[in-house]
C-alpha positions as CSV (number, residue, x, y, z in Angstrom):
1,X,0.0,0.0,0.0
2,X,1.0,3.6,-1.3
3,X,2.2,5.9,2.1
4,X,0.1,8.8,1.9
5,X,2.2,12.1,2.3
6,X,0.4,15.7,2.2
7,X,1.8,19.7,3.3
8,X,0.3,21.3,5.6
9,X,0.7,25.2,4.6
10,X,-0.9,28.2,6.1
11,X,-1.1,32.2,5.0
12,X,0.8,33.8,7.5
13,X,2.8,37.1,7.8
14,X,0.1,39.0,7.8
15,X,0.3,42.2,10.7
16,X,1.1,45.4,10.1
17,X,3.1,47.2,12.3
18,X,1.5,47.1,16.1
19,X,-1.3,45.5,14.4
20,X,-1.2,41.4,14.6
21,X,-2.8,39.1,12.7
22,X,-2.5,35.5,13.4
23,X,-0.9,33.6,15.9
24,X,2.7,32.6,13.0
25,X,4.9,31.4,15.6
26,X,2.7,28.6,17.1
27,X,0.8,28.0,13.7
28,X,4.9,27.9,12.8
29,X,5.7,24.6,14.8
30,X,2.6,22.7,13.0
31,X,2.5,23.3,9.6
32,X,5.0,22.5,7.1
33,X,4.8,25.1,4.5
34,X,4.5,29.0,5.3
35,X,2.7,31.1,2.5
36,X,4.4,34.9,3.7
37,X,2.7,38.5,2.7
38,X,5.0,40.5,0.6
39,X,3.6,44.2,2.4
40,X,0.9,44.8,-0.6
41,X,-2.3,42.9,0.9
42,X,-0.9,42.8,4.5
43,X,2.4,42.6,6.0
44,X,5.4,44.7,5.9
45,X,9.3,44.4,5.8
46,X,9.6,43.5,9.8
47,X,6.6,41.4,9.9
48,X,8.3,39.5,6.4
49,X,11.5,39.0,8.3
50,X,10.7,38.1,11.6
51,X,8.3,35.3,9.9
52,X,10.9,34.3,7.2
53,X,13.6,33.9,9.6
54,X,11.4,31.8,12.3
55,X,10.1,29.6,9.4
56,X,13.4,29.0,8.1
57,X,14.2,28.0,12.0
58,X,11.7,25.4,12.3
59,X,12.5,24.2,9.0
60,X,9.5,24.9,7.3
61,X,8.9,25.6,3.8
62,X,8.8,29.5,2.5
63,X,6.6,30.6,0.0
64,X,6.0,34.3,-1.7
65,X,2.1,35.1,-1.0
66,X,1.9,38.0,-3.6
67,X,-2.0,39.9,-3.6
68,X,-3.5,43.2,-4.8
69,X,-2.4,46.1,-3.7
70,X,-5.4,46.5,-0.7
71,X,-4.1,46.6,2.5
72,X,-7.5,48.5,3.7
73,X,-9.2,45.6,1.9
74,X,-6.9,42.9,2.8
75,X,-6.5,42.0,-0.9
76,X,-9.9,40.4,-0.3
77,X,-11.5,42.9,-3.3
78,X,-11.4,42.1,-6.8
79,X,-9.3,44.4,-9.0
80,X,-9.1,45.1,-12.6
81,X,-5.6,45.0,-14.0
82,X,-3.8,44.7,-16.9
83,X,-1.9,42.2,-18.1
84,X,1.4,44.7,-17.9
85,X,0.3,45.2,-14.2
86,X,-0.6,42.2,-12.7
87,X,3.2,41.0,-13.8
88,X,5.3,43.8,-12.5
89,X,2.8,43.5,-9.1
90,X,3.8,40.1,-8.6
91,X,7.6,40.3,-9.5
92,X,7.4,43.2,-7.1
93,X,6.4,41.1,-4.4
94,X,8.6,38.1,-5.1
95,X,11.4,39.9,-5.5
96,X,11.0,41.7,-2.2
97,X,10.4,37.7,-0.7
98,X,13.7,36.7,-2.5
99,X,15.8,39.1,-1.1
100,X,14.6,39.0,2.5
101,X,15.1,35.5,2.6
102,X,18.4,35.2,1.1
103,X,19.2,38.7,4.0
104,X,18.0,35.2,6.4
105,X,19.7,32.7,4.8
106,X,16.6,31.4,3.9
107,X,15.1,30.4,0.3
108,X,11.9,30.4,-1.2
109,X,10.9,27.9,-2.7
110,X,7.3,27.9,-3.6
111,X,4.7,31.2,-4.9
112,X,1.0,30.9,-3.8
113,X,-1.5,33.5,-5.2
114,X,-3.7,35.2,-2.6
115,X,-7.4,36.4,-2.1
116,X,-8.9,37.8,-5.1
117,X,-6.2,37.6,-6.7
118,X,-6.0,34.3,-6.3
119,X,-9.9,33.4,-6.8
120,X,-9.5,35.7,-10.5
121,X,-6.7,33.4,-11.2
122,X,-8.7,30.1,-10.4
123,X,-11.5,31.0,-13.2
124,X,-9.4,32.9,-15.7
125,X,-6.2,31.2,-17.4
126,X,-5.2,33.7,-18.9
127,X,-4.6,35.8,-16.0
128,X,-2.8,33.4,-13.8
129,X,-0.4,32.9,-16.9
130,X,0.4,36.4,-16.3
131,X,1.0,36.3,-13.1
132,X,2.8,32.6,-13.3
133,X,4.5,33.8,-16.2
134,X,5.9,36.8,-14.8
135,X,7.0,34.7,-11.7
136,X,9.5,32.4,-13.6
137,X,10.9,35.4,-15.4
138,X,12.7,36.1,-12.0
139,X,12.4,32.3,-10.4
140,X,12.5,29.3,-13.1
141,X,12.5,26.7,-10.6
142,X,9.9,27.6,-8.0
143,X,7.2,25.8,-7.2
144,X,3.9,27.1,-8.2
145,X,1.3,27.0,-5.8
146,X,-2.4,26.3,-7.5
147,X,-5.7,25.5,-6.6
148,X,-6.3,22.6,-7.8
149,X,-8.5,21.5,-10.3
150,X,-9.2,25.0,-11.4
151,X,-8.0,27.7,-14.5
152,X,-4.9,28.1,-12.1
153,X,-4.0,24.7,-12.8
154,X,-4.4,24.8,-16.4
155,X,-2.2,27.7,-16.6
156,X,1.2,25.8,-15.0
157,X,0.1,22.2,-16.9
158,X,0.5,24.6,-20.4
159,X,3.6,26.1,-18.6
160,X,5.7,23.3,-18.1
161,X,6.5,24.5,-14.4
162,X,6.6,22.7,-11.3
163,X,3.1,22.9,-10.0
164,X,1.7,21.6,-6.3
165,X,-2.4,21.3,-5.9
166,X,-4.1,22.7,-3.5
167,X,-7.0,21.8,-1.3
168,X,-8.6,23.9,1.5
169,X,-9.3,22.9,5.3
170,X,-11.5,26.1,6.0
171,X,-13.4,26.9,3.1
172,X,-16.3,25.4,1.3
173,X,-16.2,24.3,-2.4
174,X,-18.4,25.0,-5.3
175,X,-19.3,22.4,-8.1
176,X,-16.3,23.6,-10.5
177,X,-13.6,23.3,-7.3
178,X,-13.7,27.1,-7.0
179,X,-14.4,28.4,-3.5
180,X,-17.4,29.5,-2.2
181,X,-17.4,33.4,-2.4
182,X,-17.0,34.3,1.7
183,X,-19.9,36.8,0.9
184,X,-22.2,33.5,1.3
185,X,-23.1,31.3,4.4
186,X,-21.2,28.7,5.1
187,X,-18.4,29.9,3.0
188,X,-15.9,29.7,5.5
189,X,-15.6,26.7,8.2
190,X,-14.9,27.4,11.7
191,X,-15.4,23.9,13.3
192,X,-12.2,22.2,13.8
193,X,-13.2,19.2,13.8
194,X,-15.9,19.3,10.5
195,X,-12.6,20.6,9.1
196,X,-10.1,17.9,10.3
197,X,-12.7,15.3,8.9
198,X,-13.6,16.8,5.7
199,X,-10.3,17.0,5.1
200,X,-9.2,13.7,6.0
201,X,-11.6,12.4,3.4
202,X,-10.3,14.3,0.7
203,X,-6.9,13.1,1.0
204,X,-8.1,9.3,1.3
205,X,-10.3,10.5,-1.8
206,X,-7.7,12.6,-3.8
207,X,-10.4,14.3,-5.0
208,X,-12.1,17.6,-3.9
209,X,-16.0,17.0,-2.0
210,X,-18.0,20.2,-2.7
211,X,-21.0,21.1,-0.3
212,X,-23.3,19.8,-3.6
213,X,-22.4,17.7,-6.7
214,X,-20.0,15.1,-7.2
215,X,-16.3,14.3,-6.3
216,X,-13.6,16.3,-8.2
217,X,-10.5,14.2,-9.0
218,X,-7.7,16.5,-7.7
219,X,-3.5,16.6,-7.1
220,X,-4.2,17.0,-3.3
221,X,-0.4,17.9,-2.6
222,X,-1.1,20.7,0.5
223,X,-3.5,21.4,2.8
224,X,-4.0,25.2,3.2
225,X,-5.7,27.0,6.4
226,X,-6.0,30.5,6.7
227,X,-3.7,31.9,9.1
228,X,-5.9,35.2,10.0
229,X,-9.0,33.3,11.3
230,X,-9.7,33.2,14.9
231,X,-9.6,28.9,15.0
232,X,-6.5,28.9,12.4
233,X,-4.7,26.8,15.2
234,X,-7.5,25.0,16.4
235,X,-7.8,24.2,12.6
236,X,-4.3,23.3,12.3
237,X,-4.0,21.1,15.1
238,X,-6.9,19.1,14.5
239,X,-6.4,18.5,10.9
240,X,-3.1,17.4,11.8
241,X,-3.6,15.2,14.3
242,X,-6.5,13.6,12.3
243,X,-4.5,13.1,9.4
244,X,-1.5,11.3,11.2
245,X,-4.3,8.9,13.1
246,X,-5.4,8.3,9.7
247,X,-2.0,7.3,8.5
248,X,-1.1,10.0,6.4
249,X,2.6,11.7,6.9
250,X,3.0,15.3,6.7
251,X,6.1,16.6,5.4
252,X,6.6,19.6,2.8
253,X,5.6,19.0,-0.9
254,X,8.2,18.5,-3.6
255,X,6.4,19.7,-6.7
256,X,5.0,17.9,-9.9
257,X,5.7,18.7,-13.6
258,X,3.0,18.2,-16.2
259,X,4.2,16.4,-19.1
């Protein structure tokens, strides 16, 4: 029988000067892969440090978390962009993750999408290839970060690029494997356990089980919570604790390449 292995990565890096958001340092000894603001949706060049630098510590896996320029919004509001745009935004941001890390002695290794930007990306190809695109212009071997099943995974199957799939411990799933807009009831999950077992299932499944319709076959390579909800630990624990009773090992993703 085939040893099940799965990341565990949370959004992290997210306060703002005296502001915090997120408990990274605890969610820091759980989870295996760090997804770290770049100071454009949240963050800012202490906050990127201090979280680089205690990731790299516990010898978890960094990853640039580039988003709309919306602090006030928290890059939670869609923008329109052009193509021109959206590519200097995100080498912006990952070249700002790059340096800090190498200043910690530190590397990144993997570029996740966030918010809207991310949820834009998931339904329209040709904008994530923009963004991906722009991405290995300054990075040709990381790993990109997609949710999986979606228009983002299209994009780095047609790039050639090493790709990891991702699945989602706190938010609900719409027929097509996009998320449910957080607008909606339901949209996010706050019960750690509903969360721990859902997920749980997925893996066993390697597919993605929306609230309605059928299984979606899915690259379930990492697990993702969001580190600025007020159960994100709770979350974190339980899913991992479920997931190791369940026989599954948790240990940072390597990356895939579509052939």
């Amino acid at each position: 029988m085939t040893q099940l292995t799965v990341d565990l990565n949370a959004d992290m890096g997210e306060s703002f000067g005296p502001w915090i958001m997120g408990q990274d340092e605890a969610l820091l000894e759980v989870v295996t892969s760090a997804n770290i603001a770049c100071g454009f949706h949240a963050g800012d060049p202490d906050v990127m440090a201090q979280t680089i630098a205690t990731a790299h510590k516990n010898g978890v896996g960094i990853g640039c978390h580039p988003g709309f320029p919306d602090l006030q919004g928290f890059g939670r509001r869609n923008m329109v962009l052009s193509p021109t745009s959206l590519r200097n935004l995100v080498q912006y941001q990952l070249g700002a993750s790059l340096a800090v890390a190498q200043a910690q002695g530190a590397k990144v290794r993997h570029l996740k999408l966030h918010g809207a930007l991310a949820n834009m990306c998931s339904a329209d190809e040709a904008m994530a290839l923009a963004c991906y695109e722009a991405a290995l212009e300054v990075a040709p071997d990381i790993i990109i970060m997609v949710l999986a099943a979606t228009a983002q995974q299209r994009a780095v199957e047609r790039l050639g690029c090493l790709w990891a799939g991702e699945i989602f411990a706190d938010r609900a799933y719409n027929a097509d494997a996009t998320l449910v807009d957080r607008s909606l009831p339901g949209a996010v999950i706050h019960d750690a356990d509903h969360a721990a077992g859902r997920i749980v299932n997925m893996v066993k499944a390697g597919a993605i089980l929306p609230e309605t319709g059928d299984p979606i076959p899915a690259a379930v390579d990492t697990i993702c919570l969001h580190g600025d909800g007020a159960t994100a630990l709770q979350i974190a624990r339980s899913v991992k604790r479920e997931l190791e009773a369940a026989g599954v090992t948790l240990k940072p993703f390597v990356g895939q390449r579509s052939t």
